[in-house]
C-alpha positions in Angstrom: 9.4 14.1 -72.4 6.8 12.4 -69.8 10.1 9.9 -68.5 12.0 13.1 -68.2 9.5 15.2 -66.0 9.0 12.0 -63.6 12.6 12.0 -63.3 12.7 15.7 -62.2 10.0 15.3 -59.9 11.7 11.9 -58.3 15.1 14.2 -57.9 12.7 16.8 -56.5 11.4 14.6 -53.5 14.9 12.5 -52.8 17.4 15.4 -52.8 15.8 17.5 -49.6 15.5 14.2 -47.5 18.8 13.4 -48.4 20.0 16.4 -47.1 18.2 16.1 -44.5 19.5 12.7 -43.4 23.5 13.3 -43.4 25.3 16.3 -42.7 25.6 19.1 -45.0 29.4 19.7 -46.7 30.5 23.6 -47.4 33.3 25.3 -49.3 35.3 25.8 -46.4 35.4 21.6 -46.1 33.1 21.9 -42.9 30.1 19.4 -41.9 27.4 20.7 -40.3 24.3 18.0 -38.9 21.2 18.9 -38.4 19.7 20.1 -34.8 19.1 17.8 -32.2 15.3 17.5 -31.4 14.2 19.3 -28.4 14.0 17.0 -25.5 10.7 15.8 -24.0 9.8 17.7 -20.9 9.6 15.6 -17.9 6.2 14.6 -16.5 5.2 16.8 -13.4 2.8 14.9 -12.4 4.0 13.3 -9.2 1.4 10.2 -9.3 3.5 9.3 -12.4 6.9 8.9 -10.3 7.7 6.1 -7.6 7.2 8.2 -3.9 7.9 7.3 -0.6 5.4 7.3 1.4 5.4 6.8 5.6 2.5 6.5 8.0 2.1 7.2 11.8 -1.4 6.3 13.5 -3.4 4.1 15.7 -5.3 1.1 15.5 -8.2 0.2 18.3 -10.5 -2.9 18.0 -11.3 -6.2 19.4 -8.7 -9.5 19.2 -8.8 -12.8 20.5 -6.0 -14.9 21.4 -7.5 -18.7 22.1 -10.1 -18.5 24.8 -9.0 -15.2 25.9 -10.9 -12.3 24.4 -11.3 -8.4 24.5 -10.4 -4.9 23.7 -7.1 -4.3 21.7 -5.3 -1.1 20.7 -1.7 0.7 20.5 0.6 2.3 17.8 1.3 1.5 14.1 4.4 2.7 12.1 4.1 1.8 8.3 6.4 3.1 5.4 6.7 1.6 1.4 7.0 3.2 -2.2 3.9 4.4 -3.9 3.6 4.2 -7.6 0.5 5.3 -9.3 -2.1 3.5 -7.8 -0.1 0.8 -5.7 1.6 1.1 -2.8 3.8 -1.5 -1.3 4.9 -1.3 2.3 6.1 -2.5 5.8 4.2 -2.2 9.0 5.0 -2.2 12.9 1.8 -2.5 15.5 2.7 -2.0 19.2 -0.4 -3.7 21.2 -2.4 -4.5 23.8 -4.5 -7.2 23.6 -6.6 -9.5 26.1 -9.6 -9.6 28.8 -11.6 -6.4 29.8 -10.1 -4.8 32.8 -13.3 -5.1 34.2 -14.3 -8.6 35.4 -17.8 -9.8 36.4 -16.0 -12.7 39.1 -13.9 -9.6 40.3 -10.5 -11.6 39.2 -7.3 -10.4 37.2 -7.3 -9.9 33.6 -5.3 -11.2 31.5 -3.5 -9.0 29.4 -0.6 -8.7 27.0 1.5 -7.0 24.9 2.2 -8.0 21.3 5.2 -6.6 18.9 3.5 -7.5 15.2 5.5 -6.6 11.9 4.2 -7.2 8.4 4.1 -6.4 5.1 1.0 -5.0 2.7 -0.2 -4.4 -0.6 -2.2 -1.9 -1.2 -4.6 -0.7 -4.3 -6.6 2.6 -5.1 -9.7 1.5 -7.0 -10.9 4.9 -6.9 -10.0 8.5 -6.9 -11.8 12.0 -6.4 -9.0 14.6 -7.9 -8.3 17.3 -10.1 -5.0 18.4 -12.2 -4.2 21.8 -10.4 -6.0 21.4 -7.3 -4.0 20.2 -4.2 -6.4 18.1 -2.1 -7.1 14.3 -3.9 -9.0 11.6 -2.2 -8.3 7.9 -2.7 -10.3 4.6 -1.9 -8.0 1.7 -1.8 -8.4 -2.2 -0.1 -5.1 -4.3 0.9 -3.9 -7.3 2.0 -1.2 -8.3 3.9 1.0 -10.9 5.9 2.7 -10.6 9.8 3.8 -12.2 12.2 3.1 -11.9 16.1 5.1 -11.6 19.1 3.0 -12.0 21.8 4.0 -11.9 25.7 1.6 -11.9 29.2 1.7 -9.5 31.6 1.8 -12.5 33.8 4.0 -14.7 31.9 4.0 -17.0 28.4 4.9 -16.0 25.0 3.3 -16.8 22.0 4.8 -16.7 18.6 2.7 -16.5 15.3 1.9 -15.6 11.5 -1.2 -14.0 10.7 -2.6 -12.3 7.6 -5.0 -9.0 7.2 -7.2 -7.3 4.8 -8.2 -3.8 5.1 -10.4 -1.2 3.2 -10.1 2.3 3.6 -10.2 5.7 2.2 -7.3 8.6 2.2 -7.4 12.3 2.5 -4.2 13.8 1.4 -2.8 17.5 0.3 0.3 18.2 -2.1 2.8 21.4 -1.9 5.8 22.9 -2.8 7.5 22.8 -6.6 5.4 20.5 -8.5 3.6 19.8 -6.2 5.9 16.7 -4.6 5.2 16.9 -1.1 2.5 15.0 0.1 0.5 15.2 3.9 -2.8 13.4 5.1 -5.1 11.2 7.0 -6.5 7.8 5.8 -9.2 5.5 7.9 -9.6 1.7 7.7 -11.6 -0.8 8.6 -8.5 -3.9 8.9 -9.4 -7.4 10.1 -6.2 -9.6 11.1 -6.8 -13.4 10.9 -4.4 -15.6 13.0 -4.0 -19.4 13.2 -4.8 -21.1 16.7 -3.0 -24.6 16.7 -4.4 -25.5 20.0 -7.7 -26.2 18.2 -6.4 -27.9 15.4 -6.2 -31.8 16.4 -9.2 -31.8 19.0 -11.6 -34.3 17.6 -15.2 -32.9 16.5 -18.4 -31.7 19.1 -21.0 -30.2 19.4 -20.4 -26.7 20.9 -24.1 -25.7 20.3 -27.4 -27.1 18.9 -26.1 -28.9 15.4 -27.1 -31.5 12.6 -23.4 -32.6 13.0 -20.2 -32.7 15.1 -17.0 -30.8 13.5 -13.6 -29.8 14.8 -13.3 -26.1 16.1 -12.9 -23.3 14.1 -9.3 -23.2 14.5 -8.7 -19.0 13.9 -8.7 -16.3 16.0 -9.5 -12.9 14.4 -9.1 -9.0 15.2 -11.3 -6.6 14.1 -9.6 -3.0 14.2 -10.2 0.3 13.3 -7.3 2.2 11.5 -6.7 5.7 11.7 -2.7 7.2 10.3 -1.6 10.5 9.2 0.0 10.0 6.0 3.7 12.2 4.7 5.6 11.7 1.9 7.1 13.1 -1.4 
């Protein structure tokens, strides 16, 4: 009687998920499977989604070049794919760079133009936002790689790779369905370090009171500050 009730009960449990596992026969010789599950909604969250992302600003700084020093500024144009809290990109600069216009001996300056394009990495180690509100900050730092095309005003060309770091912060607003459009305005601090290879074979001096002669410091650096508005989707 005992082995015949666990029987029952073991019929009981496997005949339902049975059923539910294959499809069901009826008189009229038709199979019939069970329903599909429902599919999984997608994610609205556009954070979650690979975006691109462009930038149109200016930068405005100080940058030497060898021996000649002094105010530097013009355009940048930067564009890339944002994903979460990364964003990869490429980045034009359009600038002037050399002397002060404004010389103590009353001679020329000299001044030139440089084309620079590069590439950066870029991560958002912190963020101020909320689910349903459109307005997010971000804090992010970078890093990056160029290289420059420099020409005089009064003739010479240079030609040389560079790298830059940067840390910043980014203001930005999201419309439209799901919020998927993206505006705003970020500001950096971006220092751009450059090679000088005039300085690197002279033997080591004294430039100064020292304990001990070395070579020069053979870099030249720019210190720049980076204002863009920011659109995407």
């Amino acid at each position: 009687m005992r082995l015949s009730s666990t029987l029952l009960l073991a019929l009981a449990v496997l005949v339902p998920a049975t059923a539910a596992a294959h499809p069901i026969a009826y008189d009229d010789g038709g199979y019939y499977a069970q329903p599909a599950p429902p599919p999984t909604p997608p994610d609205p969250d556009p954070e979650h989604h690979v975006q691109p992302e462009a930038a149109v600003g200016f930068l405005i700084g100080n940058y030497s070049v060898g021996p000649i020093s002094g105010p530097a500024y013009g355009l940048q144009v930067a564009g890339g794919a944002h994903y979460r809290r990364w964003l990869l990109q490429a980045e034009y600069d359009l600038l002037s760079v050399g002397e002060s216009s404004y010389q103590a001996d009353g001679s020329r300056a000299v001044r030139g133009l440089v084309h620079r394009v590069g590439g950066n990495l870029r991560f958002a180690f912190g963020s101020i936002a909320k689910r349903d509100f459109p307005l997010r900050g971000d804090f992010w730092i970078e890093a990056g790689a160029g290289r420059q095309f420099l020409r005089w005003y009064d003739g010479g060309k240079l030609t040389r790779n560079d790298i830059s770091v940067g840390l910043g912060g980014q203001m930005s607003v999201r419309w439209g369905e799901d919020k998927h459009k993206k505006a705003g305005l970020f500001y950096a601090l971006k220092v751009i370090g450059s090679e000088r290879a005039d300085l690197k074979y002279l033997p080591p001096t004294c430039a100064g009171p020292c304990d001990e002669p070395t070579g020069p410091i053979p870099y030249d650096l720019g210190i720049f500050f980076d204002v863009a508005i920011v659109f995407g989707r």
